[in-house]
KEMIRO-436289 format. One line per field, with one value per residue (C-alpha): residue number from 1; x, y, z. Coordinates in steps of 0.02 Angstrom, whole numbers, plus 50000, padded with zeros to 5 digits. Layout:
N
num: NUM|...
px: X|...
py: Y|...
pz: Z|...
***
This chain:
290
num: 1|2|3|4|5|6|7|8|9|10|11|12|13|14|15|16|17|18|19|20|21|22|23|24|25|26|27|28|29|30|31|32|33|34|35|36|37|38|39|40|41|42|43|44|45|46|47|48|49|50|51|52|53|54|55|56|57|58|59|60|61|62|63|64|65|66|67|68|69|70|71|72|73|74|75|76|77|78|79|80|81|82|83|84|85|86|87|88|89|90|91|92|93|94|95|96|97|98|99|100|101|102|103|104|105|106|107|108|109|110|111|112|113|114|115|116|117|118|119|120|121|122|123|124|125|126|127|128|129|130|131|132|133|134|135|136|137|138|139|140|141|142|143|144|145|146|147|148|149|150|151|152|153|154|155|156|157|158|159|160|161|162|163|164|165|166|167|168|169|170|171|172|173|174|175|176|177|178|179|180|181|182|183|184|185|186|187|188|189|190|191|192|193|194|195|196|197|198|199|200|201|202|203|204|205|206|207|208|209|210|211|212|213|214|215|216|217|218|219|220|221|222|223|224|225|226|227|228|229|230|231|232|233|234|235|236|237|238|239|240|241|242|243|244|245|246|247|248|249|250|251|252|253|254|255|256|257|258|259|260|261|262|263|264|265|266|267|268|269|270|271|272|273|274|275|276|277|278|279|280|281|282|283|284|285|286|287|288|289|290
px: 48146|48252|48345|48382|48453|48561|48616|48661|48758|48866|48891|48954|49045|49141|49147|49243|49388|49385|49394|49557|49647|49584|49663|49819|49786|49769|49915|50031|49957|49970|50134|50196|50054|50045|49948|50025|49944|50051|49970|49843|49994|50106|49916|49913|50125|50088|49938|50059|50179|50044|49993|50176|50204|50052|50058|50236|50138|50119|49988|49859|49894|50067|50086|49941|50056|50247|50145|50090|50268|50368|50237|50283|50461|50445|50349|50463|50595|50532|50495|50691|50759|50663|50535|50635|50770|50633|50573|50602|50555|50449|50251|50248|50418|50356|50190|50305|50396|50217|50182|50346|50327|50160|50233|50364|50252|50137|50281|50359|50208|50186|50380|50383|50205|50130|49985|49866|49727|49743|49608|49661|49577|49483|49515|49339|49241|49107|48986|49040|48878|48913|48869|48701|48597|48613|48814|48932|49034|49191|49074|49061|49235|49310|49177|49247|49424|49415|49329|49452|49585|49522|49507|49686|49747|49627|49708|49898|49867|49747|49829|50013|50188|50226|50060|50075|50229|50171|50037|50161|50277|50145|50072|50197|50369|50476|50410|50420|50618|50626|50562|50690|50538|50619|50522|50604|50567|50408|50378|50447|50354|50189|50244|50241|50081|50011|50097|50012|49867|49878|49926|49771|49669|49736|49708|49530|49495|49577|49463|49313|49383|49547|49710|49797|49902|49758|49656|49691|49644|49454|49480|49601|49488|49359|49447|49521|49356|49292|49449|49408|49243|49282|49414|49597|49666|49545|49566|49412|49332|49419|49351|49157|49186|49249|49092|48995|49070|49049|48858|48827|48913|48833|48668|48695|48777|48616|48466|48520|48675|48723|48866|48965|48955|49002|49163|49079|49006|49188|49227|49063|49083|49271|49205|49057|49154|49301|49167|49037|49155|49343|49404|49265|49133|49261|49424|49483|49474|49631|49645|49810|49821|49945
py: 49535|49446|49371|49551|49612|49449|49499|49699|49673|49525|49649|49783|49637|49587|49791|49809|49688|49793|49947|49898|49860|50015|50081|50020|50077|50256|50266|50232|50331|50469|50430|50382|50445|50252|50113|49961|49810|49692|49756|49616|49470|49568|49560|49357|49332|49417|49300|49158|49236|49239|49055|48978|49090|49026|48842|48870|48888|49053|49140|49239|49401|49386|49322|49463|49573|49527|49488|49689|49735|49624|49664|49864|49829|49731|49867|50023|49879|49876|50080|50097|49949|49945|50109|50224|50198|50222|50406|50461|50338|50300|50289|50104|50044|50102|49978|49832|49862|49824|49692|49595|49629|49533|49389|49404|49382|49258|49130|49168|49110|48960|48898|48938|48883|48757|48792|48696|48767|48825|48852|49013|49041|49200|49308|49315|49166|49082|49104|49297|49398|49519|49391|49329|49267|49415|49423|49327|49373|49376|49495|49609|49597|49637|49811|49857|49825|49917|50073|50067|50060|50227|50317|50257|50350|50502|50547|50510|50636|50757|50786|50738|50808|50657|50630|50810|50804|50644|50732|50866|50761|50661|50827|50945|50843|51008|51137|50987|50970|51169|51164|51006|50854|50703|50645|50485|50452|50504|50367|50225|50275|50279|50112|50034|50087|50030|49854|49847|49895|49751|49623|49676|49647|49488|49416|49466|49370|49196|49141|49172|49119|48999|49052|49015|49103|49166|49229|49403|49432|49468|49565|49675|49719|49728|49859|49957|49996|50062|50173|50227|50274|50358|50454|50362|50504|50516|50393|50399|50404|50226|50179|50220|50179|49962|49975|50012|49911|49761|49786|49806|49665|49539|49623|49619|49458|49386|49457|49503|49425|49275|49202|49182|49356|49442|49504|49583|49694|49776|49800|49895|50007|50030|50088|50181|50282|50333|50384|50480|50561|50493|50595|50481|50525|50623|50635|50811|50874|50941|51062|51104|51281|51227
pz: 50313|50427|50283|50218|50388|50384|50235|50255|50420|50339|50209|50334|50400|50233|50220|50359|50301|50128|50236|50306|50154|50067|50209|50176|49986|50018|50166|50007|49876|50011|50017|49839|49754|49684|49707|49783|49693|49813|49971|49968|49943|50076|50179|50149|50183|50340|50407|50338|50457|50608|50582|50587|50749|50825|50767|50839|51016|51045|51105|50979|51027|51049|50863|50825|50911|50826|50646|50655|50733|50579|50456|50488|50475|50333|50235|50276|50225|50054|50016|50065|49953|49825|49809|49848|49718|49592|49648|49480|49367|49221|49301|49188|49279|49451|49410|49342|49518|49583|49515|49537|49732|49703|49618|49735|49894|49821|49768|49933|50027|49917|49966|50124|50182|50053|49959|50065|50147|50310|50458|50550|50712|50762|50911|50931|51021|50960|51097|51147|51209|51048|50957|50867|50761|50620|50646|50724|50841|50709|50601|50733|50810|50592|50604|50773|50724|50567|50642|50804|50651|50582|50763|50771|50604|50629|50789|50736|50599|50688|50844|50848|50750|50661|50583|50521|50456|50376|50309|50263|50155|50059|49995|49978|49976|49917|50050|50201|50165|50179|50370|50418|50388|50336|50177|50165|50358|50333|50165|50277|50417|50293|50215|50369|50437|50277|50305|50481|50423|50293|50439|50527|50388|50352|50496|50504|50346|50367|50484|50345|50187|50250|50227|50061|49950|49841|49986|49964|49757|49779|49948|49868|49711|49822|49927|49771|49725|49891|49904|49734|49793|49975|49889|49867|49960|50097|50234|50307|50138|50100|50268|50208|50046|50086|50196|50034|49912|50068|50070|49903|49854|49974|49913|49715|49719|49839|49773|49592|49497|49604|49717|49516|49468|49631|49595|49424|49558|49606|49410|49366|49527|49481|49318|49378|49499|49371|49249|49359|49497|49499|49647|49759|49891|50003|49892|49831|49659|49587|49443|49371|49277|49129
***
């Protein structure tokens, strides 16, 4: 029994990691109404960036700090060079955009950094009094940073103008440009929120896996298909849904496939979920009269 509880709550822990990149999913399809398949190497370049400022001798929440401030300039950087130029352009050439950036992020990593393994230390200590034998204090620090992540969002767009008129222009472009919103303010400013988000995320992961270029692959599968099944345009429905895909993969992959077969898990619940309800747990269903 106690092996089972070990297991669920490092699932919730892995969960919340997947949570925040999902995150960082759905912020841009809410905004472009596209999926950014380089958020997970932007993610990586970003905890690249964090390690070189703190091997450099700063403190770790200064670098945590400047990596989240860079990473969100970076990221609203990239929608106004390169996105934005292809508003109205072929679906297949905005996904070869996509995947360039990927490439792009992955070989810049690899120059700049090496392709060593890195150890990245965690904010969290070892011996901290949320810690135990179940979770470890990092386990417990990723859940608290993921759900303080969503509190964050929930109350930009609930209860202040710019989250509205965020909300605004990612649903309803056309009528926000009537009543003076500033669409392509508004996609920067969602592109980088998305890239903080990512930097978070990032950071929360190195310690467990190591940081290396290829860190990020699994976690962002892993967190495409719990935004798939939360709902890719439901934030908080990304949020439950990397919590889900977290547990059942450390479940499956314990008790019934293996440690080989894990990320098989992520496939058949991408699958599952575009098959049996595509618009997720908490997404909206859309029908256009044609």
């Amino acid at each position: 029994m106690n092996e089972f509880l070990h297991q669920l709550l490092a699932g919730l822990a892995t969960g919340g990691i997947y949570a925040s990149v999902a995150l960082a999913l759905v912020m841009i399809y809410q905004a472009t109404h596209h999926i950014n398949f380089a958020q997970g190497e932007m993610a990586m370049f970003s905890t690249f960036v964090a390690w070189a400022l703190i091997d450099a001798g700063l403190p770790y929440w200064g670098a945590f700090a400047l990596t989240v401030l860079l990473s969100f300039v970076v990221a609203a950087a990239v929608e106004f060079v390169v996105i934005r130029p292809m508003h109205r352009a072929p679906e297949l050439s905005v996904v070869v955009v996509f995947i360039g950036l990927l490439v792009i992020f992955h070989s810049l990593a690899g120059w700049l950094f090496g392709y060593t393994i890195k150890p990245f230390p965690s904010p969290f200590p070892r011996d901290a009094w949320y810690g135990s034998t179940l979770m470890s204090a990092h386990e417990v620090g990723a859940i608290v940073v993921a759900l303080l992540m969503v509190a964050l969002l929930f109350g930009l767009f609930r209860f202040t103008r710019v989250g509205l008129a965020l909300r605004a222009a990612a649903q309803n472009p056309v009528s926000s440009r009537l009543v003076g919103i500033s669409v392509g303010r508004m996609l920067m400013l969602g592109w980088g929120l998305a890239g903080a988000i990512g930097a978070v995320a990032g950071m929360m992961v190195a310690p467990v896996v190591f940081l290396d270029p290829n860190m990020m692959t699994g976690v962002l599968l892993y967190a495409f298909a719990g935004a798939l099944i939360g709902g890719i345009d439901s934030p908080v429905g990304a949020v439950l849904g990397g919590f889900i895909v977290g547990v059942l993969e450390n479940l499956i992959g314990t008790y019934v496939v293996g440690t080989e077969l894990k990320l098989s898990v992520a496939l058949a619940l991408i699958i599952g979920v575009l098959i049996v309800r595509p618009q997720g747990l908490l997404g909206r269903r859309l029908v256009t009269r044609v």
